[in-house]
Each structure stands twice: as C-alpha cells, then as structure tokens.
C-alpha positions as CSV (number, residue, x, y, z in Angstrom):
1,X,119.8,123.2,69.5
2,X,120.5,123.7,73.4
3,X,120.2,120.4,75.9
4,X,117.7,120.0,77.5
5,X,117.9,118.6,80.7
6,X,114.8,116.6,80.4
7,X,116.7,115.0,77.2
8,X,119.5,114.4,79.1
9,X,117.2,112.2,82.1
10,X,114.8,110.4,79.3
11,X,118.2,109.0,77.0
12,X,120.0,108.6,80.9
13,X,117.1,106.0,81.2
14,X,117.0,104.5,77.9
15,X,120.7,104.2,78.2
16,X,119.8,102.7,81.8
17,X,118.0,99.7,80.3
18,X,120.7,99.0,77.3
19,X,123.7,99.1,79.6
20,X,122.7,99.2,83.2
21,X,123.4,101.1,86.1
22,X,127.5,100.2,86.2
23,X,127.7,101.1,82.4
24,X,126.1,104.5,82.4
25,X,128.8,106.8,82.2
26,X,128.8,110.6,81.5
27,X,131.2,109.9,79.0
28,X,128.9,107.3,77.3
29,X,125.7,109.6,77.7
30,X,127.7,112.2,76.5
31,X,128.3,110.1,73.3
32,X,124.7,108.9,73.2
33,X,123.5,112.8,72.8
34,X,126.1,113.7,70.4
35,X,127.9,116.1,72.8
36,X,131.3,116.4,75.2
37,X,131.1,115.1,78.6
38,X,131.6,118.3,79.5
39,X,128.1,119.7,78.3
40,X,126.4,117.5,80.9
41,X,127.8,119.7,83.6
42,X,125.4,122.8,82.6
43,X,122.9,120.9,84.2
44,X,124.1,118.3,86.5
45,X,127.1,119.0,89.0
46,X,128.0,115.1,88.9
47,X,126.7,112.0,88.0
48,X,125.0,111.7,91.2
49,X,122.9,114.3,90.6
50,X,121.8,113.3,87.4
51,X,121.1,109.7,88.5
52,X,119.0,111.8,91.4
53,X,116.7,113.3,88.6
54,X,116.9,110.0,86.4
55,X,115.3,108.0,89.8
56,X,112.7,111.4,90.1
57,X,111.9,110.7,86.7
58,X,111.1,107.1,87.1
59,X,108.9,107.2,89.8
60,X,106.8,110.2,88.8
61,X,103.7,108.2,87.7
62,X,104.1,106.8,91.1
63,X,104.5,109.6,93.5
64,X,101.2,112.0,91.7
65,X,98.8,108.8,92.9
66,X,95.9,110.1,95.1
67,X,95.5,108.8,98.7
68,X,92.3,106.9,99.5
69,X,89.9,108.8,101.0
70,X,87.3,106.3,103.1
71,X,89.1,104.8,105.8
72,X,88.0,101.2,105.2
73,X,90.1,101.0,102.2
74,X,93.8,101.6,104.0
75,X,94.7,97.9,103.2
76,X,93.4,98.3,99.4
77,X,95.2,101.6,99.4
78,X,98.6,100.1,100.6
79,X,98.6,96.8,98.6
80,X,98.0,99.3,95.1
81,X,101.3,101.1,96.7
82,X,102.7,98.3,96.9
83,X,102.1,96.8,93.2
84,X,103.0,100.2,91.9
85,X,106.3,100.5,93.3
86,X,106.9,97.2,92.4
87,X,106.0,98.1,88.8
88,X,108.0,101.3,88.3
89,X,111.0,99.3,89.8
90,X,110.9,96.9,87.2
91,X,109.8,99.3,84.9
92,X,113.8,100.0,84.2
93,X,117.0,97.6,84.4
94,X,118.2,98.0,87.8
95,X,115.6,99.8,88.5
96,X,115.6,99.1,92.4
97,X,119.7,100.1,92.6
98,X,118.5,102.9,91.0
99,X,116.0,104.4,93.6
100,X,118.1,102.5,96.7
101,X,121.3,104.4,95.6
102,X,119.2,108.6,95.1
103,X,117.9,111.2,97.4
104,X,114.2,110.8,97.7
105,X,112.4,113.8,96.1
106,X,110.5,116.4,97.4
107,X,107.3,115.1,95.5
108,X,108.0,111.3,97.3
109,X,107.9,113.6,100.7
110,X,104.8,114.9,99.8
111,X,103.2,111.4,98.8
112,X,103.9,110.1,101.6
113,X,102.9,112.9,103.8
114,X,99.8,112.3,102.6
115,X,99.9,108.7,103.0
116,X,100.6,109.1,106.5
117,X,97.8,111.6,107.1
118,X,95.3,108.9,105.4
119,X,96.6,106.0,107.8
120,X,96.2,108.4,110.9
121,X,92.6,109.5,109.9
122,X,91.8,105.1,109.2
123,X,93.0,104.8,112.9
124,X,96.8,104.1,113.0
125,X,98.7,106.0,115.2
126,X,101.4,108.2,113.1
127,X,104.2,106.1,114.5
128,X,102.9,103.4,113.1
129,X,101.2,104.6,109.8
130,X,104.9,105.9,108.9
131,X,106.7,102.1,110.4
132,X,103.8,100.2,107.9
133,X,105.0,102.4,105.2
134,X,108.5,102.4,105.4
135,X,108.4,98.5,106.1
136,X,106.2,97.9,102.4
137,X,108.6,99.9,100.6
138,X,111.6,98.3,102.0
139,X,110.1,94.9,101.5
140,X,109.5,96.0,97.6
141,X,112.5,97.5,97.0
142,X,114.4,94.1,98.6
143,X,112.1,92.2,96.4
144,X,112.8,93.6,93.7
145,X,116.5,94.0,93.8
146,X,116.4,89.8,94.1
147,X,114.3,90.4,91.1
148,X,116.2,92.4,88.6
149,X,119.4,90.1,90.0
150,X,118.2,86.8,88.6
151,X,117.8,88.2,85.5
152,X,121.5,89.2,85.2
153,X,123.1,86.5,87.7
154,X,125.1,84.4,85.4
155,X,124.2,80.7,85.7
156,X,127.5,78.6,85.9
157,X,125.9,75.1,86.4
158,X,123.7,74.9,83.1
159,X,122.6,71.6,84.4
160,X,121.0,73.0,87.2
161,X,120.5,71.1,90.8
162,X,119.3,67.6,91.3
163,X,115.9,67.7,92.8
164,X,116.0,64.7,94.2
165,X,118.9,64.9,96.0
166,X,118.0,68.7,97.0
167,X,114.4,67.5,98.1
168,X,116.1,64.8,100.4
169,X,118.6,67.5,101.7
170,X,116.2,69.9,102.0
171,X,112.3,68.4,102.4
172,X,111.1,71.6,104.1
173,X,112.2,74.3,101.6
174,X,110.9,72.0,98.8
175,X,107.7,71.5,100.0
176,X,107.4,75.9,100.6
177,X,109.0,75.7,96.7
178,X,106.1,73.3,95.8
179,X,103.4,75.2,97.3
180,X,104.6,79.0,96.8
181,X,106.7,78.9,93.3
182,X,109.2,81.0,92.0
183,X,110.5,82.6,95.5
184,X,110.4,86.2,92.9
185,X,107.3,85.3,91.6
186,X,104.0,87.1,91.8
187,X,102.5,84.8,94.2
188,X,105.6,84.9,96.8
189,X,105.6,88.5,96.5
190,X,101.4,88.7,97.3
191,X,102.0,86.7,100.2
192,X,104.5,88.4,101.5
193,X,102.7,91.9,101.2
194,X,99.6,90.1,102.6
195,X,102.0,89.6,106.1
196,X,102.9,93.1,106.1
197,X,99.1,93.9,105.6
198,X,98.1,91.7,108.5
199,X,100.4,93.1,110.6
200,X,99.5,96.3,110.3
201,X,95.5,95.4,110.7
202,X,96.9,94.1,114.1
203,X,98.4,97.1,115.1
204,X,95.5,99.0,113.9
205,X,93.2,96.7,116.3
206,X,95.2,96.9,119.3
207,X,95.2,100.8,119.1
208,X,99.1,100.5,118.3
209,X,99.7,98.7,121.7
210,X,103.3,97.6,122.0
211,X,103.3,93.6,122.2
C-alpha cells in the first residue's frame, strides 16, 4: 500500500505528543510507519517541510472559522480567536514550538485577511486591525509556550519555596499570586486578553489617533 502523505502528518503528530518536538525524527517516523527514512522524501524534501504540513494540520479547525459579521461583536469575535488558538496550541505537546518554528499557510493568510477586512468594516483603521491581531496571537502563542514548559520543566527543589519567606521578600508579587492564581492559569490568561481587548476598544474610540 503507497504512503500517503496525510498518514505521514496524522502519525508525525501522534508521534509529536509521545515524544515531543526534539524527539521527532525522520528516522523514528520512518520506523513508526514501518518504512525507510528514505520513503519520507517522496513527499517531504526535509523535515522542515513536513513539520510545515504537521503545524497546517493542527490548526485547520482553527483557520476554516468564519468572521463575525455585525460590527458590534469585534471584541466577542477576537476573544473566541483568542481561546481557539489557545486550544489548538495545547491541543498537541509543544504545540506552540510547533507553530512558532513553521511557515504560516496560505489558509492562515486567508483567515486573517478576512479578519482584517471585519475589524476595518467595525471601524479600526487596517493598521491597526492587523497590530490588534498580530499582538493577540503573539500574546497566545507566548502564553502558551510558558504553558506547555511547565509541564516539562523538571522540578529540582521537590520541597518547593517557603512562602513565608517569599511573601516577605516579595509582598507585591504575592499579593498579584493571591488574587490572580496560577500566572498560566485560565484566569491570568482572560485578564491578560481582556488588556489586549481594551486596548484595542481605545484605539477604536480615538479613530486610531496616535497617543
């Protein structure tokens, strides 16, 4: 039976989440199909190119999303963005390295063509439809990297800090700890996103004035 090359993406990923991003090898996907290293070539030049369609792959669900249509909901609209990259990030291990470290595809072009078209018809000018924009999805993707790195940072003090003594040290971060949570938590990541969000409303009231 010939490979198919959407075989080859969908076991890339699977492999993806097993070993992550530094163990996926050609050689070991290779082995994971059952076929030479070699093979792989018939349909990806390098490994580059694969990991290009493995990051398409990932964020197709994301990328086919419809724009909103009434200009009131541009906020609504950009938050959901928002959450949804954030969830097809996480949606794989290393995830974020993944999508920082590819080509953005034609069909993430298009998306966001779109996007910008929406904010420009809600009253941003396209300047700054395209600056919101790029700022959320930098802001997810740094978010997220943080993420996906505590969950494979090794911990080398089991014990963990003394609260006390980092409370005393550092009264201002605690009391932010106290009152936000888990710095990679939901709730951090909503507030941030809402900062974004207002930031943009302003632009949008002052016509996209600079300050």
């Amino acid at each position: 039976m010939a490979l198919e090359k959407g075989t080859i993406v969908a076991t890339g990923l699977r492999l993806l989440d097993e070993v992550g991003l530094d163990g996926l090898t050609l050689r070991r996907l290779a082995a994971e199909l059952g076929v030479q290293a070699p093979a792989l070539y018939w349909h990806f030049k390098n490994k580059q190119q694969l990991l290009d369609a493995m990051a398409v792959a990932m964020e197709a669900p994301h990328v086919t999303r419809p724009v909103f249509t009434d200009p009131s909901q541009w906020r609504e609209w950009v938050a959901d963005y928002a959450r949804g990259s954030r969830s097809i990030l996480n949606s794989h291990r290393d995830g974020a390295r993944l999508a920082a470290g590819t080509r953005s595809s034609p069909e993430m072009f298009a998306m966001v063509e779109r996007a910008v078209e929406a904010l420009e018809l809600a009253g941003f000018t396209v300047a700054d439809a395209a600056r919101g924009l790029f700022a959320v999805s930098n802001y997810v993707a740094g978010f997220v990297l943080e993420e996906q790195a505590d969950r494979t940072r090794p911990d080398t003090d089991e014990s963990g800090p003394d609260m006390a003594e980092f409370q005393a040290r550092y009264p201002r971060i605690m009391a932010a700890l106290l009152e936000e949570g888990d710095p990679q938590g939901d709730s951090s990541f909503e507030a941030g996103l809402a900062l974004i969000l207002d930031g943009m409303r302003l632009r949008l009231s002052s016509g996209g004035a600079a300050d």
